[in-house]
N, C-alpha and C positions, 0 to 999 in steps of 0.2 A: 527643556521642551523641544521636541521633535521639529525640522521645518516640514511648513506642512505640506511641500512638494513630496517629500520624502515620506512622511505620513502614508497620503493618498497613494504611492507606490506602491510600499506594505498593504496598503487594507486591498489594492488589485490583487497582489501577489498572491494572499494570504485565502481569498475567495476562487484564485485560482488553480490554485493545489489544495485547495478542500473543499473535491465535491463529490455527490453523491454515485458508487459504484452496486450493480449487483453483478457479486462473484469474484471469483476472483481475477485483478486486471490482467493479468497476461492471456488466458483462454479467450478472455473476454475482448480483448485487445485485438486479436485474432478474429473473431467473430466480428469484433470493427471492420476489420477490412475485409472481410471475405462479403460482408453487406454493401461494403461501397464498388469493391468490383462488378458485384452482379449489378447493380444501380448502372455502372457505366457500361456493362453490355447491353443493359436494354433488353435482357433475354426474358423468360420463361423463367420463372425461379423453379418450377417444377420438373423441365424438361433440358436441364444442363447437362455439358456433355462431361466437364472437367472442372476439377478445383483445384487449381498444384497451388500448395502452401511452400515457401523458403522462405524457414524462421531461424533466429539467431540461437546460440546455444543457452543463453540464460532466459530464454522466453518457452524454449522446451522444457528446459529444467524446473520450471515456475507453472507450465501446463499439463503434467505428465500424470502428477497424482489426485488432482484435486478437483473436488463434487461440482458438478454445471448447475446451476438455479434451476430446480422445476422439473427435472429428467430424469433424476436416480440415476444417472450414468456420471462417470469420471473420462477426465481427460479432454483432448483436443478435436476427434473424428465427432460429435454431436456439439462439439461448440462451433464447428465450420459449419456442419448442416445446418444448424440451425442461424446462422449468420444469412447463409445463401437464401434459406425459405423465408424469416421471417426478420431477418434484420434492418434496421431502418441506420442509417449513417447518422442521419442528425441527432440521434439520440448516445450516440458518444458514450460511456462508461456503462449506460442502463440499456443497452442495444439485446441485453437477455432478458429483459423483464417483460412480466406476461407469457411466460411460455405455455400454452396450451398440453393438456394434454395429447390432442391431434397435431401439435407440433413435435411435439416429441417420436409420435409414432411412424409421422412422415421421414421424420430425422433418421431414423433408425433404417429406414426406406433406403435412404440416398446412400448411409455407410453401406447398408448391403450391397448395392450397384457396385460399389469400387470405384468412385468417380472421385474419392478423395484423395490427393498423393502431399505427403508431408514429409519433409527434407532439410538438412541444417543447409542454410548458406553460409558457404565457406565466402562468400564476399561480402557480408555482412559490413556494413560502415558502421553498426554504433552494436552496443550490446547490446540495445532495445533493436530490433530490426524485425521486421513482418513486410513478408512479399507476397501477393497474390494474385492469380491471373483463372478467371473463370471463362470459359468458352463453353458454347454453346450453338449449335445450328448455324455454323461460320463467322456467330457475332462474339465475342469477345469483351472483358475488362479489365482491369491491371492496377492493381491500387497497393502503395509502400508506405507502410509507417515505420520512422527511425526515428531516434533519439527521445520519442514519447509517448504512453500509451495513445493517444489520440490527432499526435501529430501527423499525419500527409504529408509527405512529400516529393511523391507522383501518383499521379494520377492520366489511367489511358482509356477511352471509352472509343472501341471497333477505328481503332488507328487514328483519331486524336487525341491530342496530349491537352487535357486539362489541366496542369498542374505539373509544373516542376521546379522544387529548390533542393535537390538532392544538393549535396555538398554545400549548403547554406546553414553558418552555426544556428541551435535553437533546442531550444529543452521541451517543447510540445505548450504546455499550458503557459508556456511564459514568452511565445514569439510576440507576443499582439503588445507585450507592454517591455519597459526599461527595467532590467531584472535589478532592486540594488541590490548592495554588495554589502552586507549583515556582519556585525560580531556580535558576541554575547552584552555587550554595551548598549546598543542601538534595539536589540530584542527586549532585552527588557526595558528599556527608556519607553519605546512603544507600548507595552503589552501596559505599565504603568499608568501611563498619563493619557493615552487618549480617549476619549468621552466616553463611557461605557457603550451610552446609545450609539454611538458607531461601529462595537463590539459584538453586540445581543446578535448577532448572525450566528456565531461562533457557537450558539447553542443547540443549532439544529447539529449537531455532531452528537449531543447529549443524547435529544430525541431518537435520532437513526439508527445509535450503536448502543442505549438503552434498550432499547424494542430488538434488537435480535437476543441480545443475552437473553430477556427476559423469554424472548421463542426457546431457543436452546436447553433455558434451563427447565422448560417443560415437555421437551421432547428428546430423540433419538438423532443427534447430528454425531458425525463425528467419533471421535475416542470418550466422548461425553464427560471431557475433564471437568466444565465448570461445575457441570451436575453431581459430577462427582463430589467436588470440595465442596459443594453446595450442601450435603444431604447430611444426615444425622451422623452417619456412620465418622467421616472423619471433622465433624464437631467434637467426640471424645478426641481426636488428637492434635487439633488445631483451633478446638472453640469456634465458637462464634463472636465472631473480632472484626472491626475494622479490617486486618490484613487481612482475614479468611475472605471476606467480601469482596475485596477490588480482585482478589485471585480470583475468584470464582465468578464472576461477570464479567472481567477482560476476557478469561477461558472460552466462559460462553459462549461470546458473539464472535472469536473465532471460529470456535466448533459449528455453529450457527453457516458461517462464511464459506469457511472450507470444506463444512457438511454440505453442501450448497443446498442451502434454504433458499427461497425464493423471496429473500428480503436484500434490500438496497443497508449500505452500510458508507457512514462518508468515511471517504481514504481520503491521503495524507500522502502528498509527493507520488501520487500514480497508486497506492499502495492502500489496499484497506485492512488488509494486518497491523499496519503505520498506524491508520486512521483508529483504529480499535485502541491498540495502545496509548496514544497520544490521548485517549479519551477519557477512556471506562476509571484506569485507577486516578483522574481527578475528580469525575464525577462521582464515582461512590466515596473518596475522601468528603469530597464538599459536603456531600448530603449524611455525612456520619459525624462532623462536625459543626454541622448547621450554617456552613458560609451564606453569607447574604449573598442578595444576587451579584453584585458586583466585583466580590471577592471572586465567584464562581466562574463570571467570564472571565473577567481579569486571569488567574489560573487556567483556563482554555486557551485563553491565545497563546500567552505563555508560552505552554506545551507544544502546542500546535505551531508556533514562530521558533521556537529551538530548533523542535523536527525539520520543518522545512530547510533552516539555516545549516545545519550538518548533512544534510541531501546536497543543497546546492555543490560542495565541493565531493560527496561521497558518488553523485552519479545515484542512474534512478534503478538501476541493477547493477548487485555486486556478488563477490562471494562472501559479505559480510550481512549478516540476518540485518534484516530492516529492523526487526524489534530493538538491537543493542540503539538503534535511532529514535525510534518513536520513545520506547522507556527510558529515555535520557529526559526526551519533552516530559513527560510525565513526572522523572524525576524531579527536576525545576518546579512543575505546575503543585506538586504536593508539598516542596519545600516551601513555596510562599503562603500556600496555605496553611503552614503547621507555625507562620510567623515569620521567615525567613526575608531577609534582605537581600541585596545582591551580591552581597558576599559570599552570602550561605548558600544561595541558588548557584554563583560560580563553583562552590565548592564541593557543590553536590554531583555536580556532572565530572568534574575532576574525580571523583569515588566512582561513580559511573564506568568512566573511560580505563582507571583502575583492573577494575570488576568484567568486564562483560567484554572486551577487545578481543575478536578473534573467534568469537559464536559467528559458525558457517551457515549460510543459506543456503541448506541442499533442496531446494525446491516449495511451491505451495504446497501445504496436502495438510490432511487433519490434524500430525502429528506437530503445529505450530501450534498448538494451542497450546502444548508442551513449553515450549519456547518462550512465548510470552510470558506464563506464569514464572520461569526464571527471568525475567527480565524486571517484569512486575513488583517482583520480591525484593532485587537487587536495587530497584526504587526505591521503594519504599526505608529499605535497609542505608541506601548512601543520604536520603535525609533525613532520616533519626542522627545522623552522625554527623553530618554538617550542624545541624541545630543544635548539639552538644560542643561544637568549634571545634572539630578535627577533619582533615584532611590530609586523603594521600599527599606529595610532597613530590617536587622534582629531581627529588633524591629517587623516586618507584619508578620502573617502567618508563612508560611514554607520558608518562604526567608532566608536563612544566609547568613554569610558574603562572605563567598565563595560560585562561582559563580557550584562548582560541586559538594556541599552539598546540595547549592540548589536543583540541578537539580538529586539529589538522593534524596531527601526529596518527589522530584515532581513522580519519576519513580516506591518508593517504596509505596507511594498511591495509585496510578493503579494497580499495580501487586499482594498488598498486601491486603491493605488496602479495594479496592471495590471487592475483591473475589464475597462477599456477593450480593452485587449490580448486579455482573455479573448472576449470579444463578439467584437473582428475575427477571433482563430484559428478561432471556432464559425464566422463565416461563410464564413473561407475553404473552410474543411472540406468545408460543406457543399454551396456553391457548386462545389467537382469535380463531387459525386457526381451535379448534374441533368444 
């Protein structure tokens, strides 16, 4: 049994990297703070003179391709408009929701003027990094998030300083509480034994990233993969199955996301492609095998406590795709549900870590939905294979015998190891766009 200081930790932790985003978080992140600069001008949100954006390289890389909620437009030029017209700070991840269509139009307004100027900072302190400074009619605001989508830390409104912990450690959603310090032991002892009723939270994840799939796969998002796996045509090649199912509604409320549908979806460590994954293929497991409710959350946290535990040391941007993360949780979440003890859930992720090390993150855009369905796959595939008692071996790769060497082996090659990788995807990127 868990102590229950340690407990109550988790259940902060766990409600604090899983909440509800619309869009995707780096645009969106962006749009964060170009809301809170104008708030500390005090200006005219109509009648600005300037908005110089210096963002990091992996928050360009993660803004470049992908659909704004509500606009039909892609990219970073209408997620700042639209930040400065109609963004509210206190609404944090959901700062795009509601967008009018007269918002949009105005938005479109403001890129035309040229009052937007958008720049990598080369002094960037964390890979997450967003700088913004709006002036206006000689008043001015200045607002820095580093190290988290929604973390502050400066803040400057017409030459006061509201706010400064630049160079103070903090991961954004986890300053306010004592981060603990997780293995694969302690995630699952939790996700096991604490009261379910203390759990049921873990469901609104169901609802949020149920309901965009189910948008998607009745509409035009995207490369329309879930729709795709969804339809008649490739039921002759794939049936209709259990797997064709968790593929085709993970896909979905991707395409949904990065299509940018104008629905809220909860993320997972900053990340609503996390959140998607860590979701959909336990949820359509559960509901294809009839888990009671208990099993069903119990499996959600799970998922959702792995992800987050492999974020803690991978860092909340890398050049290692968030999904090989979120469909690790998933992985775990569908192994317990198919029966699986803690052996078999170690064992599963180890097949994981195997399988999927070294899928790059060139950026959000429609084409993750791609992504996920191999990640999805790869789930589902390493716990059919745990459940029959095999497992890659410390004799493969970066597998060891422990299941949380592994999964440092696995976190210190994204964060470390593909640096370099990160740098050339930033340049390919950007070297299209001249």
């Amino acid at each position: 049994m868990l102590d229950e200081n340690l407990k109550n930790r988790i259940l902060r932790l766990i409600r604090a990297e899983v909440v509800p985003a619309v869009g995707c978080t780096e645009p969106v992140a962006v749009a964060l703070a170009v809301a809170r600069a104008t708030e500390l001008a005090e200006a005219d949100r109509h009648r600005l003179d300037k908005i110089e954006c210096r963002l990091s390289g992996n928050i360009i890389k993660n803004a470049m391709g992908v659909g704004i909620p509500g606009t039909g437009m892609t990219g970073l030029p209408i997620a700042v408009a639209l930040g400065a017209l109609q963004g509210r700070s206190e609404r944090g991840l959901e700062v795009l929701a509601d967008v009018s269509d007269d918002d949009v139009r105005r938005g479109r307004e403001t890129i035309d003027r040229g009052i937007i100027s958008i720049a990598l900072a080369d002094d960037a302190d964390d890979v997450l990094y967003i700088d913004v400074t709006v002036t206006a009619a000689g008043r001015s605001g200045r607002a820095i998030i580093s190290g988290g989508h929604t973390r502050f830390v400066y803040e400057v409104g017409n030459g006061k300083t509201v706010l400064d912990i630049r160079g103070k450690r903090g991961d954004g959603a986890n300053d306010s509480i004592t981060v603990p310090e997780l293995d694969m032991a302690t995630v699952w002892n939790f996700a096991m034994t604490v009261p379910p009723d203390e759990l049921d939270f873990i469901l609104e994840t169901r609802r949020l990233n149920k309901l965009a799939a189910e948008r998607a796969l009745m509409a035009e998002y995207g490369h329309r993969v879930g729709r795709t796996l969804h339809s008649e045509r490739q039921r002759s090649i794939m049936g209709d199955s259990i797997f064709s199912r968790i593929l085709s509604y993970t896909a979905a409320a991707c395409d949904a996301r990065m299509g940018g549908a104008p629905v809220a979806v909860m993320s997972n460590s900053g990340s609503g492609n996390q959140g998607i994954a860590a979701t959909m293929p336990v949820v359509i497991y559960a509901e294809e095998v009839y888990a009671d409710h208990e099993k069903t959350v119990r499996a959600l946290i799970l998922s959702h406590l792995t992800s987050i535990y492999i974020k803690q040391s991978l860092g909340r941007l890398s050049a290692l795709c968030g999904c090989v993360v979120a469909t690790t949780g998933s992985a775990a979440g569908i192994c317990y549900l198919m029966g699986g003890g803690y052996e078999q859930v170690a064992a599963t992720v180890k097949n994981m870590a195997a399988n999927l090390t070294g899928m790059i993150c060139d950026g959000a855009k429609p084409s993750c939905a791609f992504k996920l369905t191999s990640g999805v796959s790869t789930a589902v595939i390493s716990a059919m294979v745990a459940m029959e008692g095999d497992v890659c071996t410390s004799l493969e790769g970066i597998v060891d015998e422990s299941v949380d060497t592994t999964i440092s082996n696995l976190t210190a090659i994204g964060r470390d190891g593909m640096t370099q990788t990160d740098a050339m995807i930033l340049g390919i990127m950007t070297d299209k766009s001249k």
